[in-house]
C-alpha positions in Angstrom: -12.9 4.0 -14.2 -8.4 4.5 -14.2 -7.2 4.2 -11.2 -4.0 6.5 -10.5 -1.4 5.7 -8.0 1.1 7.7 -6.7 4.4 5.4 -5.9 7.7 5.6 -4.4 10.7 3.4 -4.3 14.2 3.9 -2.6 15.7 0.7 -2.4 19.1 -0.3 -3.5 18.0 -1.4 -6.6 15.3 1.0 -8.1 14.8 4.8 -6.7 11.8 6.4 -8.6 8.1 7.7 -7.8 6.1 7.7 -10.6 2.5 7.7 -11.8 1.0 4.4 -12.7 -2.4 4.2 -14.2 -4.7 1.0 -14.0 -8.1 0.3 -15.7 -9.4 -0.1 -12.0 -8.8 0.1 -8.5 -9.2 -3.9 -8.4 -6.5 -4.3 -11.0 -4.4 -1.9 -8.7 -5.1 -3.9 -5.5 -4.9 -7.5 -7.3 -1.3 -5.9 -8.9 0.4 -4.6 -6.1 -1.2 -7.0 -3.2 0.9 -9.7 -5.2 4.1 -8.0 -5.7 3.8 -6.7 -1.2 2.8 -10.9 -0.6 5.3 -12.1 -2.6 8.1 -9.6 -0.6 8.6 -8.2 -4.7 7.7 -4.3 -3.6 10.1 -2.0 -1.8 8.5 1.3 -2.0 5.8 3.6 -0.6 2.4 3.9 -1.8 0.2 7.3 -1.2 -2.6 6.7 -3.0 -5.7 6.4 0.5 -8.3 4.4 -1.8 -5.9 1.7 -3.0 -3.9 1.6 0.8 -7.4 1.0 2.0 -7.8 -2.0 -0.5 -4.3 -3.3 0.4 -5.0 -3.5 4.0 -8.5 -4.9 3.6 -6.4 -7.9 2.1 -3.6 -8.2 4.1 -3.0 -5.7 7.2 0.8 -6.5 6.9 0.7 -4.2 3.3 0.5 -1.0 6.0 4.4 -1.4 6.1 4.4 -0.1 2.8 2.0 3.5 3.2 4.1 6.7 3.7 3.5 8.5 6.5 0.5 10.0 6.1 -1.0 6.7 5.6 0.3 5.2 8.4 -1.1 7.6 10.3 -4.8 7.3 8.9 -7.0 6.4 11.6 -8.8 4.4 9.7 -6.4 2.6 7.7 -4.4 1.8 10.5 -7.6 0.2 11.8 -8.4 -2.1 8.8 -5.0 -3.0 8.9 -5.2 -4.0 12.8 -8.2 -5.8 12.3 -6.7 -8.1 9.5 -3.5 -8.4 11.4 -3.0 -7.1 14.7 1.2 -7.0 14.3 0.3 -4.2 11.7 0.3 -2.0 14.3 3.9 -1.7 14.6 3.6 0.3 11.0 1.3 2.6 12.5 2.3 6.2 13.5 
């Protein structure tokens, strides 16, 4: 099943939100939980399902949910339990 995610970046070097399509949600985690790792991702991601993924992996990756997100009980959770300084992301 595609995946669709909703992305934004502002940063000094790109300023876009577009629509990228994956062949799964794993491809979409594996993709984008490299690129927030490797400190390669500036933008805001508002897709729930693949947030969800992102802080499953790695709590820290809440930085990077818009506000909404960050304001998802139950994200902000997961994102706690994987990393407890995640909570300064929260809302």
């Amino acid at each position: 099943m595609e995946q669709h995610c909703l992305i934004s970046c502002n940063s000094a070097k790109y300023s876009f939100i577009d629509k990228f399509t994956f062949s799964s949600t794993e491809n979409a985690i594996e993709y984008y939980s490299k690129l927030i790792c490797g400190g390669k991702f500036e933008g805001l991601i508002f897709d729930e399902n693949l947030m969800m993924g992102l802080v499953e992996e790695n709590g820290r990756a809440l930085e990077h949910a818009c506000r909404k997100l960050k304001n998802n009980f139950e994200i902000v959770k997961t994102a706690v339990s994987k990393n407890g300084d995640a909570l300064k992301y929260a809302s």
